[in-house]
Every structure is written in C-alpha cells, then in structure tokens.
VEXLOZA-168356 format. One record per residue (C-alpha): residue number from 1; x, y, z; residue in one letter. Coordinates in Angstrom, 3 decimals. Layout:
BEGIN
+-----+----------+----------+----------+---+
:   k :     east :    north :       up : r :
+-----+----------+----------+----------+---+
: NUM :        X :        Y :        Z : A :
...
+-----+----------+----------+----------+---+
***
This chain:
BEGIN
+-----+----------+----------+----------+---+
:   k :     east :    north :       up : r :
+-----+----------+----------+----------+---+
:   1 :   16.257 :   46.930 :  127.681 : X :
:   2 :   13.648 :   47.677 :  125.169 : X :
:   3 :   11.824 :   50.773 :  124.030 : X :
:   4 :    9.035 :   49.258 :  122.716 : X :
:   5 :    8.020 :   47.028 :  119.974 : X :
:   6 :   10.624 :   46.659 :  116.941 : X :
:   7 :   10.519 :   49.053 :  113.842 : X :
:   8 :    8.652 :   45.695 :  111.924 : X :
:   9 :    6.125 :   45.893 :  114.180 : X :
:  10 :    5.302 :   49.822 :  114.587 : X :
:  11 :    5.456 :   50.215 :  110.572 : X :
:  12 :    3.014 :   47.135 :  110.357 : X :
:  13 :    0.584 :   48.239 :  112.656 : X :
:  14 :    1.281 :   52.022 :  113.069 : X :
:  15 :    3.634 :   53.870 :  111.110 : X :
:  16 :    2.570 :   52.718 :  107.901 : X :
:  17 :   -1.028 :   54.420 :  108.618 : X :
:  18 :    0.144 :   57.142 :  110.244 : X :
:  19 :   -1.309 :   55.878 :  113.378 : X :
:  20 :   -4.519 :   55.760 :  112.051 : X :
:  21 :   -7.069 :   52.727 :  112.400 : X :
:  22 :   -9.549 :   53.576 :  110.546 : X :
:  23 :   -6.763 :   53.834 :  107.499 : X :
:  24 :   -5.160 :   51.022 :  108.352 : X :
:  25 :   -8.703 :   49.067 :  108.486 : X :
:  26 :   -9.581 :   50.784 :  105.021 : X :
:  27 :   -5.976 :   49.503 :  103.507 : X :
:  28 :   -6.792 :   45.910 :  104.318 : X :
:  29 :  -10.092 :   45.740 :  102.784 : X :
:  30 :   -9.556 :   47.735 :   99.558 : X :
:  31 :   -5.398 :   46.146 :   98.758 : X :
:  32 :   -4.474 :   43.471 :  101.193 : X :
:  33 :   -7.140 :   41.188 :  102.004 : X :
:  34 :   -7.657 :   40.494 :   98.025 : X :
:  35 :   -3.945 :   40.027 :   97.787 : X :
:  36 :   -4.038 :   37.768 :  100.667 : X :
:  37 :   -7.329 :   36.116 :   99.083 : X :
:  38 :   -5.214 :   35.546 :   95.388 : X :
:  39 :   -2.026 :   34.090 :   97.333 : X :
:  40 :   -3.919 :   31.326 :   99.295 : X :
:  41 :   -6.359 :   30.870 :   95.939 : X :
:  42 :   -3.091 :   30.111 :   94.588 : X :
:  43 :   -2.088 :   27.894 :   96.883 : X :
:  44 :   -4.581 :   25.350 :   96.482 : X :
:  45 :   -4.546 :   24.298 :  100.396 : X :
:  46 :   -6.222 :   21.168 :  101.113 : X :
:  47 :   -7.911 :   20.264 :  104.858 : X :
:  48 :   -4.928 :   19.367 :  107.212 : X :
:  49 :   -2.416 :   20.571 :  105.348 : X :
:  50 :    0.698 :   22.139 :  107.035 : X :
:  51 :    1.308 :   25.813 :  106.045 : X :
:  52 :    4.444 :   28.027 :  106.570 : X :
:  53 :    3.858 :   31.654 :  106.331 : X :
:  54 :    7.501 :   33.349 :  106.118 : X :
:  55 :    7.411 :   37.035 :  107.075 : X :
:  56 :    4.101 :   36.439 :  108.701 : X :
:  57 :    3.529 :   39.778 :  110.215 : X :
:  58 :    0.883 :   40.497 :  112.056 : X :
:  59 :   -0.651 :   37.259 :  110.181 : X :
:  60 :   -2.520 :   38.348 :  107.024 : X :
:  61 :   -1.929 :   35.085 :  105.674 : X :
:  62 :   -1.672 :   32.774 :  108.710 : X :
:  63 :   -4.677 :   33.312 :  109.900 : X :
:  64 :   -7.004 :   33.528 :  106.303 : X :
:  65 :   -4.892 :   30.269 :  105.856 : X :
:  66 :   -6.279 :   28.454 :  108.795 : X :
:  67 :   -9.221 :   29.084 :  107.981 : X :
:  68 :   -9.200 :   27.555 :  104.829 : X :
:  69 :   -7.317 :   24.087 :  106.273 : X :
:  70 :  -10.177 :   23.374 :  108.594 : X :
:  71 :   -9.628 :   22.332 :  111.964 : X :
:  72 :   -6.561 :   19.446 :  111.313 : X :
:  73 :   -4.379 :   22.133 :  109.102 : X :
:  74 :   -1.352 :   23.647 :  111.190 : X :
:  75 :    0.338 :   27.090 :  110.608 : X :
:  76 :    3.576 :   28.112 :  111.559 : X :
:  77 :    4.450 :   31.471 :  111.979 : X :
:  78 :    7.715 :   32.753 :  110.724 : X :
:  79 :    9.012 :   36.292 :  111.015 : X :
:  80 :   12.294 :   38.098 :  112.004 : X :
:  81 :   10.288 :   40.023 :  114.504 : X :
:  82 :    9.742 :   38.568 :  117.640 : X :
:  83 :    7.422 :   41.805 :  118.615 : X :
:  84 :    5.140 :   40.149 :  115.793 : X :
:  85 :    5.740 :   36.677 :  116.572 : X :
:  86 :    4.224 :   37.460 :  120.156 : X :
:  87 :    1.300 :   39.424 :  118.415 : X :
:  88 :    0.474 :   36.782 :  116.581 : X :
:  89 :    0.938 :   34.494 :  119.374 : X :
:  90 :   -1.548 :   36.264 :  121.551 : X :
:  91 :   -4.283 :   37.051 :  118.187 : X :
:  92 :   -4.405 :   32.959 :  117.978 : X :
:  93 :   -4.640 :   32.566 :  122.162 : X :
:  94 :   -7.774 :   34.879 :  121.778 : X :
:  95 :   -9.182 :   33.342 :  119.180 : X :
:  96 :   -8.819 :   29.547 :  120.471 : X :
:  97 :   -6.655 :   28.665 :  117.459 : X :
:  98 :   -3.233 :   28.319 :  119.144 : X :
:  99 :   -2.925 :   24.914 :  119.343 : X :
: 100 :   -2.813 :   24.921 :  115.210 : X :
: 101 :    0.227 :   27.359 :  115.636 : X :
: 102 :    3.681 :   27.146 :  116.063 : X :
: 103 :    6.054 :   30.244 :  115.952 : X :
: 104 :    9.491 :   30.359 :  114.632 : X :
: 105 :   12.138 :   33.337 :  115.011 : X :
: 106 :   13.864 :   32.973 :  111.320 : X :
: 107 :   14.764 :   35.017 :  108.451 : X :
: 108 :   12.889 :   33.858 :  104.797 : X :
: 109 :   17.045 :   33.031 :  103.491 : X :
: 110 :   17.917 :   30.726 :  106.425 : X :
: 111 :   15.004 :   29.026 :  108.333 : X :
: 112 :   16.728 :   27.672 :  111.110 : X :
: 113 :   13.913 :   25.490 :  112.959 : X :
: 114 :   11.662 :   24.387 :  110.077 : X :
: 115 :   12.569 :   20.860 :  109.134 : X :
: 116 :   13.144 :   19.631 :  105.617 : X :
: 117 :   10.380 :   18.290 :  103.890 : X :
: 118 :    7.725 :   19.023 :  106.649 : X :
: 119 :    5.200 :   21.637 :  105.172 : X :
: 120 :    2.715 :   21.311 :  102.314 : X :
: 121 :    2.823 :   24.964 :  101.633 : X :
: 122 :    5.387 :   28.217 :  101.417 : X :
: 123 :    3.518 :   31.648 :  101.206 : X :
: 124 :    5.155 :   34.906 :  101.525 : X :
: 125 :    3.470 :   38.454 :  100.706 : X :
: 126 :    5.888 :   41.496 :  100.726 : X :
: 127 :    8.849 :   39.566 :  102.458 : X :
: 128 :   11.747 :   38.687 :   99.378 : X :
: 129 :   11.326 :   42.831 :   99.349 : X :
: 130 :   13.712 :   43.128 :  102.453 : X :
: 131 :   15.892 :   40.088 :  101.727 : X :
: 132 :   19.186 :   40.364 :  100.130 : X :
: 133 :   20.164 :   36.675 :   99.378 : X :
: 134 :   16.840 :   35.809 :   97.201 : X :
: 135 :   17.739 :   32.776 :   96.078 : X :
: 136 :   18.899 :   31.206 :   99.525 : X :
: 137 :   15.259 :   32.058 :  100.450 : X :
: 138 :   13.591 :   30.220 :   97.434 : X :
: 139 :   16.392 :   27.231 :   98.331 : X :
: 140 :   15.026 :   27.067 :  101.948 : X :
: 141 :   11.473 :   27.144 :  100.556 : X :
: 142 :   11.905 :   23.951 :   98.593 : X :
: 143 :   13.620 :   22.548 :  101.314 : X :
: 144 :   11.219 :   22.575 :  103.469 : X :
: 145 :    8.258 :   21.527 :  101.496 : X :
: 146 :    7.525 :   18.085 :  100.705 : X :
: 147 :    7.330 :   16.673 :   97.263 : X :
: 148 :    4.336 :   17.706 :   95.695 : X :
: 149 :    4.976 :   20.885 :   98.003 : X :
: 150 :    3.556 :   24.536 :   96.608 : X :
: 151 :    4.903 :   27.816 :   96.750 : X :
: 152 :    2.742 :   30.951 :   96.525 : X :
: 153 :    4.426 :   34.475 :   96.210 : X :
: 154 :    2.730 :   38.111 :   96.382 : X :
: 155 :    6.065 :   40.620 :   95.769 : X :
: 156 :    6.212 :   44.104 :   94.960 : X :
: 157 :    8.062 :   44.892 :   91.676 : X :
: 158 :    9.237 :   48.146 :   92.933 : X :
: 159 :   11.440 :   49.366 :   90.049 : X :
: 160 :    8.265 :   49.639 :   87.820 : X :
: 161 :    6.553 :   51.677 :   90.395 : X :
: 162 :    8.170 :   54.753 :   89.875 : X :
: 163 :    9.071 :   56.135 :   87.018 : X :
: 164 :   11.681 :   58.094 :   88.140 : X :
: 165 :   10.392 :   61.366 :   86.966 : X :
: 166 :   12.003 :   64.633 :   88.658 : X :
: 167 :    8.598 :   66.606 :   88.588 : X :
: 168 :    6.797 :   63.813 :   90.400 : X :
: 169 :    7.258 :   62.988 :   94.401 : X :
: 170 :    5.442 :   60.177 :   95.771 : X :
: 171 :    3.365 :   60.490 :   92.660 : X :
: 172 :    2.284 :   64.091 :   92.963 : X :
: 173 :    3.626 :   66.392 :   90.422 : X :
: 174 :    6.252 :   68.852 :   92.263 : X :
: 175 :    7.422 :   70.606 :   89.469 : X :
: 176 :    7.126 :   73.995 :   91.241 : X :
: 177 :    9.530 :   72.838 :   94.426 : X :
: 178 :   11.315 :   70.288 :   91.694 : X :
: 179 :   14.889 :   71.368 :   94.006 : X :
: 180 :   13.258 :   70.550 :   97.078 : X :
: 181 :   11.661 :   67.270 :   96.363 : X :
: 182 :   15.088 :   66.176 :   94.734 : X :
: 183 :   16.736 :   66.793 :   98.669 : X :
: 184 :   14.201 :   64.598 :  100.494 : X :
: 185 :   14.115 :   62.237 :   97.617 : X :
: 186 :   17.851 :   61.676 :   97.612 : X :
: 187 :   17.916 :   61.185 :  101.633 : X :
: 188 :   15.415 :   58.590 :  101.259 : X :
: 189 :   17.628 :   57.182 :   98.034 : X :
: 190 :   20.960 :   57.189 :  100.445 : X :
: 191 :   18.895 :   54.793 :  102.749 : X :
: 192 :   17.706 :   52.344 :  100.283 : X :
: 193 :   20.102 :   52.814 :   96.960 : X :
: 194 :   18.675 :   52.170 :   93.613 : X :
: 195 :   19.877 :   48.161 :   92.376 : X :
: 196 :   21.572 :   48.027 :   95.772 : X :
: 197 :   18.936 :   48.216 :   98.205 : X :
: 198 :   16.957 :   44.301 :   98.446 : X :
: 199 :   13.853 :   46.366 :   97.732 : X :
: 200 :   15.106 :   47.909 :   94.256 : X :
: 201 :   17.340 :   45.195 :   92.870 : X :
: 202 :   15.292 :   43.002 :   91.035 : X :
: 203 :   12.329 :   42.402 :   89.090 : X :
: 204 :    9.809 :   39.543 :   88.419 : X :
: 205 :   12.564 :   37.789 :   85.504 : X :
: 206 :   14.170 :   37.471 :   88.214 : X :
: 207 :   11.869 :   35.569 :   90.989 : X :
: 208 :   11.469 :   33.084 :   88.130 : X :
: 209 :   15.060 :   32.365 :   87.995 : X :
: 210 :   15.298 :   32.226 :   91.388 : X :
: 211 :   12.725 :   29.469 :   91.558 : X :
: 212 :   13.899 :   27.063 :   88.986 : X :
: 213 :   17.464 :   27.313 :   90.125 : X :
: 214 :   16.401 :   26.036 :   93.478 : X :
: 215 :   15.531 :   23.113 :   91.898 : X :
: 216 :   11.334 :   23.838 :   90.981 : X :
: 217 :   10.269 :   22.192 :   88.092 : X :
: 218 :    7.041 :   23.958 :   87.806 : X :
: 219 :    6.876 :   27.920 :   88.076 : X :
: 220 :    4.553 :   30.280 :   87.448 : X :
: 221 :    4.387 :   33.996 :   87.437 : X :
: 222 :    1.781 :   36.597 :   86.683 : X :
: 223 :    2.503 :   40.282 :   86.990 : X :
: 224 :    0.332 :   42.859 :   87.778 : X :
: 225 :    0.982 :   46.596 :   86.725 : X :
: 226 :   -1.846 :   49.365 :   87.112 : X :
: 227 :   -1.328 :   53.228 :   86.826 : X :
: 228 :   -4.704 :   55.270 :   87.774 : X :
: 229 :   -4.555 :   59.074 :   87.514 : X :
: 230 :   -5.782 :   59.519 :   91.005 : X :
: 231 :   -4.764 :   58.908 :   94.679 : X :
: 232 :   -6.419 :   58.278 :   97.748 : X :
: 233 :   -6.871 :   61.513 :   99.613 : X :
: 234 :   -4.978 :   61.574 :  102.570 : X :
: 235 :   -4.885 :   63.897 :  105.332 : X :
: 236 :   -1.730 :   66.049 :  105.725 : X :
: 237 :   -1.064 :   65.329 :  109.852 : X :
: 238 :   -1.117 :   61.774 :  108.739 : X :
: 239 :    0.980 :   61.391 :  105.182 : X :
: 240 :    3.572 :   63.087 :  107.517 : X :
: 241 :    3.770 :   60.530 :  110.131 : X :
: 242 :    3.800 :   57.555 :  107.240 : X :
: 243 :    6.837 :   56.060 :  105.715 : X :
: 244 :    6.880 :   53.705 :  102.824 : X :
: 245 :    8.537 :   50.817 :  104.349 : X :
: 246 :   10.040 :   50.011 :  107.672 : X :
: 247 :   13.725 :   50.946 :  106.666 : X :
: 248 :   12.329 :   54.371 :  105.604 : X :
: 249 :   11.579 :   57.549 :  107.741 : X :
: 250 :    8.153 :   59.150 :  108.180 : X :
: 251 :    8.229 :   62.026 :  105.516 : X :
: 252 :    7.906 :   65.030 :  108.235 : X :
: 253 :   11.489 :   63.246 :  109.801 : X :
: 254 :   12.606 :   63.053 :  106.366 : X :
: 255 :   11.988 :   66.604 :  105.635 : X :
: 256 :   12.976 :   68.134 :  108.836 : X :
: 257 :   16.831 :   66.324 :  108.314 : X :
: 258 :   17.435 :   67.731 :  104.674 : X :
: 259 :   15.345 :   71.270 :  104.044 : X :
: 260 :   15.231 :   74.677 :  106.169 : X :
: 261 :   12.013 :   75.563 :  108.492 : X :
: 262 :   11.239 :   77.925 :  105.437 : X :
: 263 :   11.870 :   74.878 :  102.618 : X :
: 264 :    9.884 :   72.527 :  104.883 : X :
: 265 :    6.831 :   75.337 :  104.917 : X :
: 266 :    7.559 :   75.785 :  101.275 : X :
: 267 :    7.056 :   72.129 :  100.743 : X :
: 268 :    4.676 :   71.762 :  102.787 : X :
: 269 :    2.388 :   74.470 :  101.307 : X :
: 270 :    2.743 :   73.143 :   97.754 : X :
: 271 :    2.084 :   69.360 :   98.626 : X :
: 272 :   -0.475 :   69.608 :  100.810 : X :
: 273 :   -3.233 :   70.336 :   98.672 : X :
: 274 :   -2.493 :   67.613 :   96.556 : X :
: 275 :   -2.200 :   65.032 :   99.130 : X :
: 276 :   -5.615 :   66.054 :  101.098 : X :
: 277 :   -7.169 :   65.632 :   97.034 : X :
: 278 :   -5.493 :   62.682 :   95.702 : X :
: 279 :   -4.223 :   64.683 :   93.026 : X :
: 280 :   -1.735 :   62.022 :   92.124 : X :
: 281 :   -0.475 :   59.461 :   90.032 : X :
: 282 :   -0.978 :   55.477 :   91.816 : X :
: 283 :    1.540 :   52.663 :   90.445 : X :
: 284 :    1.686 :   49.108 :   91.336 : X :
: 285 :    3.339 :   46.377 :   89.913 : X :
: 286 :    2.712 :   43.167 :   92.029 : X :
: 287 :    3.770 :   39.322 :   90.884 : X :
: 288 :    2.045 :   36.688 :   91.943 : X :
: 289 :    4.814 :   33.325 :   91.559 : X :
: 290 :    3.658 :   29.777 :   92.105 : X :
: 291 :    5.739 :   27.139 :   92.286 : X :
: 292 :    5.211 :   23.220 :   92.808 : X :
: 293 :    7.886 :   20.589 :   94.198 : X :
: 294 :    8.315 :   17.407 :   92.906 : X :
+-----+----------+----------+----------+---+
***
C-alpha cells in the first residue's frame, strides 16, 4: 500500500522548494520556463505534429508544447513516475486538453509502448541526468521518431558546476566549519559517487557521441556555463527542507545523520547567514543538443 506520492513527484513539486509555492512559482519563471521556451524553440514544432516528452514531470514541456502544435498536435507523456503521469493526467482533464494526450509508464533507455517511427519530436529537460545507459536512451529516441524526426535536449552538465573546492558548500564559502561541511558533503557523495553516479559521469562531449552513434546524422550542441558571485537569498527553515535532486536528502536529514546536535548548531550558525543573504557563488552549466533524423 502506498504512503503517498513517489519521491519523483514530492521533489518535483515539494521537496525541491522546500514546500514552498511561492519559490517554486518564482523558480519557474526566472530558470525553467526560458529553458522550457529554448528546448521547444529548438524544436521547430509544426501544427499537428506528434510530440514525446520523456521524463515529462509534472509537464513543463508537454503542456508549453501543445500549445505551440495547435489544436491537431498530440503529446504523449512519458515518465517513470506514475504519481506524475496521473498529475499530468488530471492538469490536461482540467484544462480540456486530454484528448491530445496519451500517457506512457517508461524509462527514457527503454520506451516500451511508443512505436517506432511514430513521433515528429523527442524533448527531454533534466531526464539523461538520472539515466545510467545514455546511449540506449538516445537509440530509443531515434527509434521512435520518424525520418526527418528532431531531437531537442536541455541537460545539466553537473561536473562543471562545482568546482570541487573544500572551503565552498553548496556554493557558500565554509572555510571556518571546512571539517564539518566535508562530513555532510561526503554522505551526500556516498549516495551519488563522483563518475559513478548517472548524474556525475559525463559531460556534453559526451551527449554528442551519444547522438551520432545512434545513428543521427545531424547534431548540435550548445553549452551554457555562467558563474555570478551571488545567490538567491533563501530562508533558513526552507534550504533545510530542500534537496538537490530526488536521490538526495533534504540538508537538515543530511546533517542530522553525520554531525552531533552541537556540530549541527555549529553549522547551522555559520551557514545561515549566508544562505538568508545569498552570499554565494551560483554555477550552471546547461547543454542544449539538437538532433535531426533522416
């Protein structure tokens, strides 16, 4: 029996934000609508049009994708999560578009009930992050597409966002409580290894590689690296109920597993202030790969 909706769906719509809406609201106008915005640009969707969104989500893409297809264009929904295959499900009931959807329960390497050669269109955004088998997934992508068939990517390059500095812990400089940021950072590095973990073992060489030896002629990749000196401030109750990914703890659960009550208030009262400022360091690498079908 279940306890509620699966880990994909409470990071997605919860954890990530620390339960906060307004955040969550502020996170998709400032960062992920205009990545959603350059991935469909990118796609060059035509009216009617069939689209495939793996790792939909909560439909970032699926639904800005329909609509740009006009009222003829299909989506289908793929995710691993049937929790967000259902929200989705029930987000197009409300707004009258469900009869341009179709849902499919599929990982992005093996997507067992889409056809080959029946969609015009592969998008992903954040999804070849949690996949192990990369290139399967850009093998099922060009399976499925027809010729002429486009692919448009959005990944995180995550070993260029962090320099792997000691004195620096989620981009805030730690220097005084170096020993203690080294304990929860090697907790969280036990979960999700360095070149081991699907997130952290590979880089935008290799996406290209991955997408002409699955047989696309055409491929294009642009990467996307920014560094600003400043964060967005953040208040404490929440950065302590977010987690980076869905794999990943909250930071107050990682903290409480690895450091004393009197480490966790030491942390605690050195971070804080920094976090509630944005006194921090902000890297992202994104790459944006396109890829057409003969």
């Amino acid at each position: 029996m279940s306890d509620g909706p699966d880990r994909w769906h409470r990071w997605l719509l919860d954890v990530r934000f620390g339960g906060d809406a307004a955040a969550r609201q502020q996170d998709l106008t400032s960062f992920l609508y205009p990545v959603r915005d350059i991935v469909l640009d990118r796609a060059r969707l035509q009216p009617g049009e069939t689209l495939l969104d793996v790792g939909a989500g909560d439909g970032l893409i699926a639904f800005g994708a329909l609509e740009r297809l006009g009222p003829s264009g299909q989506v289908v929904f793929s995710d691993i999560s049937a929790d967000l295959l259902d929200h989705c499900r029930k987000a197009a009931t409300a707004e009258a578009l469900i009869d341009r959807c179709s849902f499919v329960l599929a990982s992005a390497d093996a997507l067992d009930g889409v056809g080959d050669a029946s969609v015009d269109v592969v998008t992903t955004r954040s999804v070849l992050i949690y996949v192990k088998d990369k290139a399967a997934a850009l093998q099922e992508f060009y399976r499925v597409l027809r010729p002429g068939g486009r692919v448009s990517l959005a990944e995180p390059i995550n070993v260029l966002m962090s320099a792997g500095d000691p004195d620096l812990f989620s981009g805030y400089d730690v220097t005084p409580v170096r020993a203690l940021a080294a304990k929860v950072k090697a907790l969280y590095d036990s979960i999700q290894p360095m070149g081991v973990d699907p997130m952290l073992d590979f880089d935008d060489r290799d996406l290209v590689t991955y997408a002409v030896d699955a047989g696309f002629p055409a491929v294009k990749l642009e990467l996307r690296v920014s560094v600003t000196s400043a964060k967005q401030p953040v208040p404490w109750e929440r950065f302590l109920r977010m987690s980076g990914n869905p794999l990943a703890p909250p930071l107050a659960e990682a903290m409480g597993q690895v450091l004393t009550p009197g480490e966790f208030a030491a942390f605690s009262d050195w971070l804080r202030p920094l976090v509630e400022a944005g006194d921090g360091r902000e890297r992202r690498a994104m790459a944006y790969l396109t890829a057409v079908k003969s």
